[in-house]
N, C-alpha and C positions, 0 to 999 in steps of 0.2 A: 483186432487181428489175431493176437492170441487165443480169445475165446476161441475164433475159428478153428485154428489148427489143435485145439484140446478138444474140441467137441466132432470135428471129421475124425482126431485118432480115435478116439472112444466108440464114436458110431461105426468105423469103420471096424473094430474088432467085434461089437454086438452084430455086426450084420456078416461077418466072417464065420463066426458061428451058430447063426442063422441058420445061412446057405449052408453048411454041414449036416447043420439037424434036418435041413428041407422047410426049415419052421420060420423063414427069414421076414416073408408077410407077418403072421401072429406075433414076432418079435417085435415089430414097427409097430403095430396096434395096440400093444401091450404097453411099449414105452412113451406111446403118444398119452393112453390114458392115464399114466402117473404122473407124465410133466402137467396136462391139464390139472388133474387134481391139485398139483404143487402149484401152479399158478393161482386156483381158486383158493386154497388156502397158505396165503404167505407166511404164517407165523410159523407152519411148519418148516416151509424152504428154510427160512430166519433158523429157526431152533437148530436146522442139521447144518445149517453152513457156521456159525456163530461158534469163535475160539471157548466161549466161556464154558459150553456145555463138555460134559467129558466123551470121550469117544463110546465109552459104553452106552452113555444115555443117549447117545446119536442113533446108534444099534438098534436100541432099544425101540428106538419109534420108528424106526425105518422094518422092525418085521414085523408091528402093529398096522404099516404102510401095506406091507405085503401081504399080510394076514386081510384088511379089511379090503383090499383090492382084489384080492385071491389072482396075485401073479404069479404067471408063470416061473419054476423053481430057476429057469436058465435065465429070465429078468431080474428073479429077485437075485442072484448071485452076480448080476452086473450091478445093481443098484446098491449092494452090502461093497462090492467094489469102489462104487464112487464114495461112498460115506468113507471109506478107508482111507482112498483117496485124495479125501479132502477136494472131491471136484463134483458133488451132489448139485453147485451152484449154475454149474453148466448144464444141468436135466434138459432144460428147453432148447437152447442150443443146439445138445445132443438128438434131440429128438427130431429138430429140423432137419442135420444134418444127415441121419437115418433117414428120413423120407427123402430127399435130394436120392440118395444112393439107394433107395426101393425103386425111386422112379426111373433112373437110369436102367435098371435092373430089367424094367417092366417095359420100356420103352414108351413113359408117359411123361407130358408135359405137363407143366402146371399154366395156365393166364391168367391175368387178373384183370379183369374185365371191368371197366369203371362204367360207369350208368349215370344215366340222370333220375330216371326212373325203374320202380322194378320190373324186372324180364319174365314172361313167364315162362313157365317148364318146355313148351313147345321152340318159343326162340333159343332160350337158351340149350337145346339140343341143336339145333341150326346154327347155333354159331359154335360150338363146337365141333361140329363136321367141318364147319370151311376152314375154319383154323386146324384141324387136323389134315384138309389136305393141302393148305398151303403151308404147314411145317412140316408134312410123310410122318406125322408120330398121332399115339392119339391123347387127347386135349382133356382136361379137367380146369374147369372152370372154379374160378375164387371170386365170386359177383361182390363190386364196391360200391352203394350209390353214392354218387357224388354230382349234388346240384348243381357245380360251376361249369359243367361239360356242359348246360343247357339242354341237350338232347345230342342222341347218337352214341355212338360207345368207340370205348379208347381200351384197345387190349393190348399187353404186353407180354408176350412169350418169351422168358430169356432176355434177349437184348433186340428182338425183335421189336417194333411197337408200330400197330396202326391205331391210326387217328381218324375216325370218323366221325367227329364231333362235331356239333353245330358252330360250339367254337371254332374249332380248327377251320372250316370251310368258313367261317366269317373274318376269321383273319387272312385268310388267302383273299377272300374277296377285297378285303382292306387294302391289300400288298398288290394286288391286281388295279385296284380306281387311284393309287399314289405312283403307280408307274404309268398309268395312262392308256390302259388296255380297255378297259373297259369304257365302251360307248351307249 
């Protein structure tokens, strides 16, 4: 719960000054490719969050960070922020919660679309229209396969969720021959 509410304040002031510069998009892209990089190399997250190292040498790699990423000068000053901070730990957090408040921004939905099999570019265009117009927003898919759905897909918008799963319709079917409907 904490994380959350350090990482919407924080995203929410990167993306404050964002929309100032006009630069709110590039600022979300910028920050997304530092938390990925931090995620792929954890020794560094380790090194800048870790009591033992000094705050200079935290500095220190964090504008080797900037330098080797070539970020932007209004990121790198959020990012020398969080090292100061002592809240660099929260990067991915942060970064989520920046996209959350881009996508409001933009009036885009995210679903996560589970599969049994993969989709190709064609379906998955098609099913982001009908989810975009059965939520009025438009739709970006986050494709999951997952074998146990059998076949069919299970999307979930927000708190939305349909279930079109082979599962799902075989457990209705189940729930249907133990109530005695089916002849």
């Amino acid at each position: 719960m904490i994380r959350t509410i350090i990482a919407l304040k924080y995203a929410r002031g990167l993306f404050a000054a964002g929309k100032e510069d006009g630069r709110f998009k590039e600022y979300g892209e910028e920050l997304q490719r530092v938390a990925e990089f931090l995620k792929g190399q954890p020794e560094i997250l380790e090194a800048l969050e870790s009591p033992i190292y000094p705050p200079d040498l935290k500095m220190e790699i964090v504008e080797e960070l900037i330098k080797g990423l070539q970020v932007d000068e209004a990121v790198a000053k959020f990012l020398r922020l969080l090292v100061e901070k002592r809240r660099i730990q929260f990067i991915a957090d942060i970064a989520a919660a920046y996209q959350q408040l881009l996508d409001e921004e933009l009036g885009i939905a995210r679903a996560e679309v589970r599969v049994a099999t993969p989709l190709d570019e064609e379906m998955q265009k098609a099913l982001a229209e009908a989810l975009s117009k059965k939520i009025g927003r438009e739709v970006v898919l986050q494709i999951v396969e997952d074998p146990d759905i059998l076949g069919g897909v299970v999307a979930r918008v927000g708190d939305l969720v349909l279930d079109g799963s082979i599962r799902a319709q075989l457990e209705k079917f189940k729930e249907s021959i133990i109530r005695g409907e089916v002849s």
